[in-house]
N, C-alpha and C positions, 0 to 999 in steps of 0.2 A: 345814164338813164335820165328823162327826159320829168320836170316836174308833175307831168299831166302820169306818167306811169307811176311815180313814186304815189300820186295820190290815190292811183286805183289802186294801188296793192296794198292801200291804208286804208280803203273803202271797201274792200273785200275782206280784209280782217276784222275789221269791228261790223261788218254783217254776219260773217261766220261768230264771229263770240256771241252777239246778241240773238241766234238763232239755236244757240245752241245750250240747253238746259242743263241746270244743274243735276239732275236725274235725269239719263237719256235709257232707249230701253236695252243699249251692251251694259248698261253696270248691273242690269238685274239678272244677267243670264243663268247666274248660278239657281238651282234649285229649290234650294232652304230659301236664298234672296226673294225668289219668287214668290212664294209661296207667304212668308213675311210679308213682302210690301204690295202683294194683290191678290193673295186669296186663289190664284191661281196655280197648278203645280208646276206646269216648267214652261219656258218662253216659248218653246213651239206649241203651244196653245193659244198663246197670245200674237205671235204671228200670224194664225191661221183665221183668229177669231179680225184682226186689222184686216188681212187679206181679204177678208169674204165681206169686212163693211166697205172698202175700195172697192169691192165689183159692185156691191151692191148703187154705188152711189151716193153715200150716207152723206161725206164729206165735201161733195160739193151741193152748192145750193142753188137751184135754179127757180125762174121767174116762169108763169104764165107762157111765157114764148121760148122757152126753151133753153134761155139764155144764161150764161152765170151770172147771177149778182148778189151773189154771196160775198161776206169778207175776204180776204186774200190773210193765207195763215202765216203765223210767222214757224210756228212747230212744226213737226211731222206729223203724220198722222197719229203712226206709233206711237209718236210721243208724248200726244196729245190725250190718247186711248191712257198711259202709263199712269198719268198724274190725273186723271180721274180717277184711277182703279187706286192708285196711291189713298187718293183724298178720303175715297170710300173704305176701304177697308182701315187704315187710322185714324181715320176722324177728324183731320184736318181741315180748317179752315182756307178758304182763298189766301190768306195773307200767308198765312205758313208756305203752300205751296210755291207762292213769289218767291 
Protein backbone atom coordinates (compact mmCIF):
# COMPACT_ATOMS: atom_id res chain seq x y z
CA UNK A 1 0.00 0.00 0.00
CA UNK A 2 1.19 3.00 -1.41
CA UNK A 3 1.78 6.34 1.16
CA UNK A 4 -0.83 8.37 -0.90
CA UNK A 5 -3.58 5.37 0.12
CA UNK A 6 -2.43 4.91 3.75
CA UNK A 7 -3.19 8.80 3.83
CA UNK A 8 -6.64 8.71 2.51
CA UNK A 9 -7.79 5.86 4.53
CA UNK A 10 -6.40 8.29 7.65
CA UNK A 11 -8.35 11.25 5.95
CA UNK A 12 -11.54 9.19 5.70
CA UNK A 13 -11.41 8.25 9.21
CA UNK A 14 -10.99 11.38 11.05
CA UNK A 15 -13.78 12.86 8.65
CA UNK A 16 -16.08 9.94 9.45
CA UNK A 17 -15.25 10.62 13.40
CA UNK A 18 -15.62 14.30 13.21
CA UNK A 19 -18.88 14.00 11.36
CA UNK A 20 -20.22 11.82 13.44
CA UNK A 21 -22.01 12.93 16.83
CA UNK A 22 -22.07 11.94 19.97
CA UNK A 23 -25.95 11.58 20.00
CA UNK A 24 -26.86 10.34 16.56
CA UNK A 25 -30.62 9.68 15.80
CA UNK A 26 -30.15 5.22 15.97
CA UNK A 27 -29.22 5.84 19.75
CA UNK A 28 -32.81 7.41 20.42
CA UNK A 29 -34.83 4.83 18.52
CA UNK A 30 -36.12 3.24 21.67
CA UNK A 31 -39.45 4.67 22.68
CA UNK A 32 -39.19 6.00 26.44
CA UNK A 33 -35.54 7.41 24.70
CA UNK A 34 -37.50 9.28 22.62
CA UNK A 35 -39.78 10.60 24.29
CA UNK A 36 -37.14 11.55 27.19
CA UNK A 37 -34.72 13.37 24.96
CA UNK A 38 -37.44 15.09 22.50
CA UNK A 39 -40.63 15.26 23.51
CA UNK A 40 -41.58 13.25 20.70
CA UNK A 41 -43.09 9.61 21.13
CA UNK A 42 -41.22 7.39 18.69
CA UNK A 43 -38.57 7.97 15.83
CA UNK A 44 -40.92 7.43 13.15
CA UNK A 45 -42.30 10.79 13.92
CA UNK A 46 -39.25 12.26 13.81
CA UNK A 47 -38.18 10.62 10.48
CA UNK A 48 -41.20 11.73 8.94
CA UNK A 49 -41.33 15.14 10.45
CA UNK A 50 -36.96 15.30 8.82
CA UNK A 51 -38.46 13.77 5.65
CA UNK A 52 -41.13 16.36 4.92
CA UNK A 53 -38.51 19.42 6.04
CA UNK A 54 -35.91 17.78 3.09
CA UNK A 55 -38.82 17.85 0.40
CA UNK A 56 -39.71 20.90 1.70
CA UNK A 57 -36.21 22.47 1.10
CA UNK A 58 -35.65 23.88 4.68
CA UNK A 59 -32.04 22.69 4.57
CA UNK A 60 -30.62 24.05 1.83
CA UNK A 61 -30.13 27.73 1.46
CA UNK A 62 -30.54 29.41 -1.61
CA UNK A 63 -29.59 33.10 -3.08
CA UNK A 64 -31.74 35.30 -5.29
CA UNK A 65 -30.64 33.17 -8.36
CA UNK A 66 -31.29 30.22 -7.36
CA UNK A 67 -28.14 29.10 -6.37
CA UNK A 68 -26.74 27.38 -3.02
CA UNK A 69 -24.90 29.45 -0.85
CA UNK A 70 -25.64 28.40 2.13
CA UNK A 71 -23.09 26.60 4.66
CA UNK A 72 -21.96 23.16 3.61
CA UNK A 73 -23.23 21.00 6.99
CA UNK A 74 -21.01 19.01 8.66
CA UNK A 75 -24.27 16.89 10.49
CA UNK A 76 -27.15 15.13 8.90
CA UNK A 77 -30.01 16.62 8.71
CA UNK A 78 -31.51 14.12 11.18
CA UNK A 79 -29.10 14.97 13.16
CA UNK A 80 -29.11 18.27 13.24
CA UNK A 81 -33.24 18.10 13.75
CA UNK A 82 -32.07 15.56 17.05
CA UNK A 83 -29.87 17.99 18.97
CA UNK A 84 -32.23 20.86 18.61
CA UNK A 85 -35.14 18.90 19.80
CA UNK A 86 -32.38 17.69 22.48
CA UNK A 87 -31.53 21.32 23.50
CA UNK A 88 -35.11 22.21 23.62
CA UNK A 89 -36.78 19.89 25.41
CA UNK A 90 -33.59 19.76 28.32
CA UNK A 91 -32.72 22.99 28.34
CA UNK A 92 -29.49 22.86 27.33
CA UNK A 93 -27.00 25.13 26.48
CA UNK A 94 -24.88 25.32 23.12
CA UNK A 95 -21.89 24.34 25.02
CA UNK A 96 -23.50 21.18 26.69
CA UNK A 97 -24.61 20.07 23.36
CA UNK A 98 -20.68 20.43 22.03
Amino acid sequence: MTEIAKFHIYLVCSVETLTTPDIAFEDISDSSECIFYTGIPDSNTIRLVVETLNDAGVYTQRNEDGNNSGPTHILRPMDEFILVLIGLRLGLLLQDLA
